[in-house]
Every structure is written in structure tokens, then in C-alpha cells.
C-alpha positions in Angstrom: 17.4 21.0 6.0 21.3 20.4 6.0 23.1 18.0 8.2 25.1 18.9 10.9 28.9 18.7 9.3 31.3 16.1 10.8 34.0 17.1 7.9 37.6 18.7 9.0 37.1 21.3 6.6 34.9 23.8 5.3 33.9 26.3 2.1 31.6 28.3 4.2 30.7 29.0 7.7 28.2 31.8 9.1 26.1 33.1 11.4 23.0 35.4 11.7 25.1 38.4 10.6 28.1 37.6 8.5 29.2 34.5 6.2 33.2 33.8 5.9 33.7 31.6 2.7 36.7 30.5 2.0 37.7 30.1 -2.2 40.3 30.2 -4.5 42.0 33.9 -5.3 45.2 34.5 -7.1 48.3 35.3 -4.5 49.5 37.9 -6.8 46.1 40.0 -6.7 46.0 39.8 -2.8 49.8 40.6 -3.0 49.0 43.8 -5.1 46.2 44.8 -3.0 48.4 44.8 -0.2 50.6 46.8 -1.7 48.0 49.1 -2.5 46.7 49.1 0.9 47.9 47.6 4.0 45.0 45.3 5.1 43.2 45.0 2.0 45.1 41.3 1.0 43.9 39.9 4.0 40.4 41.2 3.7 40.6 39.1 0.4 41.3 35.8 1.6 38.5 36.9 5.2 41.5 37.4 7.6 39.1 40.3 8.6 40.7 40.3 12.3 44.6 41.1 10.6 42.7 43.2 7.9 41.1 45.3 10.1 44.4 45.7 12.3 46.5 46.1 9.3 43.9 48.8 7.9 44.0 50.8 11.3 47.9 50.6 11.3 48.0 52.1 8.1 46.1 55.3 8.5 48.2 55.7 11.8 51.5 55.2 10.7 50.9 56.8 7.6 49.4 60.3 8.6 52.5 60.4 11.3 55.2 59.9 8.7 52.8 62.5 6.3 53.8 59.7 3.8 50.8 60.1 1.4 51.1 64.2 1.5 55.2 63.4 0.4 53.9 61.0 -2.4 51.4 63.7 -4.1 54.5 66.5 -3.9 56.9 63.9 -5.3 53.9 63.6 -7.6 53.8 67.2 -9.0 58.0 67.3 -9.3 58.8 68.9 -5.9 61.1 66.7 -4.4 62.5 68.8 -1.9 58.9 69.7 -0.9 58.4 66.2 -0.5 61.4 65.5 1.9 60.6 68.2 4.5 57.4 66.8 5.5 58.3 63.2 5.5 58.8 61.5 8.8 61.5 59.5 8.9 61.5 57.9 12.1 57.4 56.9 11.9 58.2 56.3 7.8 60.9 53.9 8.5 58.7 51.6 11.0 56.0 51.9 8.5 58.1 50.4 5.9 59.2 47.4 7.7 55.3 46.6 8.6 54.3 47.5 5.3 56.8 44.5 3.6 55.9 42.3 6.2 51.7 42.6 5.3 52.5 42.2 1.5 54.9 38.9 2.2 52.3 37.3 4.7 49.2 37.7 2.4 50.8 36.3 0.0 51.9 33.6 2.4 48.6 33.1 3.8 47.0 33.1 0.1 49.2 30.4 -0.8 48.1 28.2 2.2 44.2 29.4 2.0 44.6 28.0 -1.8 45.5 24.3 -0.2 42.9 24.0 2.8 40.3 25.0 -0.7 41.0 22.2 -2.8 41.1 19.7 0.4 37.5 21.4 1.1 36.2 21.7 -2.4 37.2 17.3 -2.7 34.8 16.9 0.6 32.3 19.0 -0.6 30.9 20.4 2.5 29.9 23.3 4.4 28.9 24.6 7.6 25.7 26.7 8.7 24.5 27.4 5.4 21.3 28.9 6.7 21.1 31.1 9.8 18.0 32.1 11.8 18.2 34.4 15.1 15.5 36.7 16.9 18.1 39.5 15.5 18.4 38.6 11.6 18.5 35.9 9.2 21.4 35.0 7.1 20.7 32.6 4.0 23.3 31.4 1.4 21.5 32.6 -2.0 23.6 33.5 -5.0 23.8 37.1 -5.7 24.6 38.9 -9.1 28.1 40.1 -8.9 27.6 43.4 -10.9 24.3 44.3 -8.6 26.6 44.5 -5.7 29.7 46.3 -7.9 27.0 49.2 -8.5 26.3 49.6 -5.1 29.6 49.9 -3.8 29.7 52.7 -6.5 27.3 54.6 -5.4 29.5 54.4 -1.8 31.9 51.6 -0.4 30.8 49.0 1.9 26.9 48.7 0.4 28.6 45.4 -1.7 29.2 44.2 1.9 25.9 44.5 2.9 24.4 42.6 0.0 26.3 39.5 0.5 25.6 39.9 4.4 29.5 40.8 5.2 27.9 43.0 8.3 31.0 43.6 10.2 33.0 44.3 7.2 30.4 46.5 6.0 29.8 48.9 8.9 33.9 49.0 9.3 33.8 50.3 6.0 31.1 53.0 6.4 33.7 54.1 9.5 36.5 54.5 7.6 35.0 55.7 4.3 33.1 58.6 6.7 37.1 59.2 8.2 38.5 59.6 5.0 35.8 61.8 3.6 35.8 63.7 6.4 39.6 64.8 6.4 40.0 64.9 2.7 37.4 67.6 2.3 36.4 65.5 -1.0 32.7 66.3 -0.6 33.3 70.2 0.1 35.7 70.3 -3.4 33.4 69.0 -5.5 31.0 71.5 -4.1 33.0 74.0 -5.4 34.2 72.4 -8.3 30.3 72.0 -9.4 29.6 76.1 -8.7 33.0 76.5 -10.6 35.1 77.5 -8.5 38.4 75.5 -8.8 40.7 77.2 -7.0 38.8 77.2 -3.9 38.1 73.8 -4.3 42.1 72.7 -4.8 43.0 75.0 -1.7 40.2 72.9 0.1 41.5 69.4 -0.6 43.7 67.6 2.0 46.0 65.4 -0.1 47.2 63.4 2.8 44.1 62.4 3.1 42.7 62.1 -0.9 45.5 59.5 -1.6 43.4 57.0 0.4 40.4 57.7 -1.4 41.8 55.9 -4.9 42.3 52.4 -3.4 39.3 52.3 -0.6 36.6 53.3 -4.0 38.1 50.8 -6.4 39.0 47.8 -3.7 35.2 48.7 -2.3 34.0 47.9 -6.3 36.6 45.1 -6.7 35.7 43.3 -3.4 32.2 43.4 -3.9 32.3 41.6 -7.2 34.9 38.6 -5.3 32.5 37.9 -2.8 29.4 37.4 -4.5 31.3 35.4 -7.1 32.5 33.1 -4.5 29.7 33.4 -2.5 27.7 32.0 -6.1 30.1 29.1 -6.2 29.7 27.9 -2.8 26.1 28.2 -3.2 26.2 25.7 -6.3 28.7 23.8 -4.5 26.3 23.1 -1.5 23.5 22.7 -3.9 25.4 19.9 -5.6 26.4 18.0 -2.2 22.8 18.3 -0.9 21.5 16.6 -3.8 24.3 13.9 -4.4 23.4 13.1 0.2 19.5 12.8 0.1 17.9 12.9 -3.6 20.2 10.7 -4.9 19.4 8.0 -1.4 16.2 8.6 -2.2 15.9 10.4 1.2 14.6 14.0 0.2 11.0 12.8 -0.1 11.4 11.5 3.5 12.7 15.0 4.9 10.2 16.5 3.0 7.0 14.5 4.5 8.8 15.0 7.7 8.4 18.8 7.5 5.2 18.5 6.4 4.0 16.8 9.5 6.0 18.9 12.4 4.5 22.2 10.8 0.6 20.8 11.0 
């Protein structure tokens, strides 16, 4: 067993369903992940309450300014193309939104960073082991590229290995949204029978440009949390060890266990 924690800070705290750990990530990765999807910074360092908010914001504002669907024709060269079916009154509010996420990530990176190192010096974390009538949730390491093949195979299943529940039936929702609108599954139907045109004249590209950054975040996040998910594991190994077996007191909780389960 695990003390109750009396610290000001800590790495990891959790509950039968979900874990939020807090650890160390580079503010220019979250930066560029914001930039590559509104939401997706603050997923990084679990402000899952903004993320999600941010994530919603950004399939709203972006499907009312058609920003992706100008993007793919500025893509292909047809820049006229591209200016008719911009919004600009929904694209400019997007914009100012859109700077804002990328600055406060970074911001909030920054100060995540310092409450770390204060945490990581007191060595201590909270609830490492849940148990509910509902589900159990147990800090174990994990190995980071199990969990990057599963969210492979489909987004959100690297979530459910490191028992990130919320975050992982959030992302089945808007994974099934995306697929759904995009018509991806349909094309490569047709694609596979060889029929290309059909395929091409099925794709929504409004909708395929979120595709690219949901698959690879999906992959990239998957890997982040279980490695930080392995060092607060070690971490709490450590302080559990350096508390009782160094006092000599882990013999004692031991026989103690012993005698309420007989």
C-alpha cells in the first residue's frame, strides 16, 4: 500500500477510469501541434477540458469558413478557386482563436515544465492504484511502441491502453465524424476495385485534411503517454522504496496484510 499524500504537488493523480500525469514535454512540440490542430497542444500537457473545447471549436469554425476545402484548392494551384469558397467573416474569427490556442499552449507548457521539476524534487504521487465496483485502474509501465501500433490500426486504442478513457472514447467520436464526412472508407473501396475516378469524385476534402493530423497525433500521443506514464511509474517505485524498505518498514506492511486477509 501507498500513503495517503500530504505533498503540494503531484506527478500523477487518477481514478478508476483515467490517470492525468503530469511530465516534462518540449513547448515547441506542443506549440507545433497546435498549430497543426487546434486542441491537440493542450491534450499534450492533459488540459483535456481546453483540448476538448479547442478540438470542437475547430471543426466548427473551420467547416463554416470551408478553410480546409480553400487549403487543398490552394493546394493544386487554383487560387481563385480557393478564394470563392472561403469564408471570411467565420475565417477571420477563426484566426484570432487559432493564434491565441498556439500562444497559450505554449504558455501553459512553459508553466507545466516548472510545477514538474518542483514535483519530480518531492517525489510523490497521488492515487497510484484505483479500485471501484466499475473498473480498476493500476499504474504499470506499458511498452510505448505496443500502444503506437494500436493507435495504427485506429486512433484513440493508445488511449485505452494507458487507461486515458475519456480521451479515448472522445477520440473514437470524432475519428467516426471525420470518417464519416470524408468518405475515406468508401474511396479506398473503390480505389481497391480500381476505380480511381470514382473514388476521387467520392472524397470530401474539407473533411480529409483533418484526417493527416488526428492519424499521426493519434500515433504520436500514444507513444508520450506511455513514456511518461513509464517514468512516473519508476519514479513512484523509487519513492516507495526510499519511505518503507529503506525504514525497514515494508516487512511490517507486509505481515500486516498478511493478517487482515486470513
Amino acid at each position: 500500500m501507498t500513503p495517503k499524500s500530504n505533498e503540494r504537488r503531484w506527478i500523477v493523480s487518477s481514478n478508476s477510469l483515467t490517470n492525468n500525469v503530469l511530465s516534462f514535454n518540449s513547448p515547441w512540440v506542443v506549440l507545433w501541434w497546435s498549430m497543426a490542430f487546434p486542441g491537440y497542444g493542450h491534450l499534450l500537457i492533459n488540459h483535456y477540458l481546453w483540448g476538448f473545447i479547442l478540438i470542437l471549436f475547430e471543426f466548427i469554425f473551420n467547416n463554416l469558413g470551408q478553410i480546409n476545402l480553400a487549403i487543398f484548392y490552394s493546394m493544386l494551384g487554383d487560387i481563385e478557386h480557393a478564394k470563392e469558397v472561403l469564408n471570411i467573416k467565420w475565417t477571420l474569427l477563426y484566426a484570432s482563436v487559432y493564434v491565441f490556442t498556439i500562444a497559450d499552449s505554449y504558455r501553459r507548457c512553459v508553466d507545466n515544465n516548472k510545477v514538474y521539476q518542483l514535483a519530480y524534487a518531492q517525489g510523490d504521487s497521488k492515487n497510484p492504484f484505483q479500485f471501484s465496483p466499475l473498473e480498476k485502474n493500476l499504474l504499470e509501465k506499458r511498452e510505448p511502441l505496443y500502444t503506437c501500433f494500436w493507435s495504427i490500426i485506429m486512433p484513440g486504442l493508445g488511449s485505452f491502453i494507458s487507461n486515458r478513457m475519456p480521451l479515448f472514447i472522445l477520440s473514437l467520436i470524432w475519428w467516426g465524424v471525420v470518417i464519416f464526412y470524408s468518405n475515406l472508407y468508401e474511396a479506398i473501396v473503390y480505389s481497391m476495385i480500381g476505380d480511381i475516378s470514382k473514388a476521387k469524385a467520392t472524397l470530401n476534402p474539407q473533411w480529409v485534411l483533418f484526417i493527416p493530423s488526428i492519424y499521426v497525433f493519434g500515433i504520436f500521443s500514444a507513444y508520450n503517454m506511455a513514456v511518461g506514464n513509464n517514468k512516473v511509474y519508476e519514479m513512484e517505485k523509487s519513492s516507495f522504496l526510499k519511505k518503507y524498505y529503506q525504514k525497514g518498514e515494508l516487512d511490517s506492511i507486509y505481515k500486516d496484510s498478511q493478517q487482515e486477509g486470513s
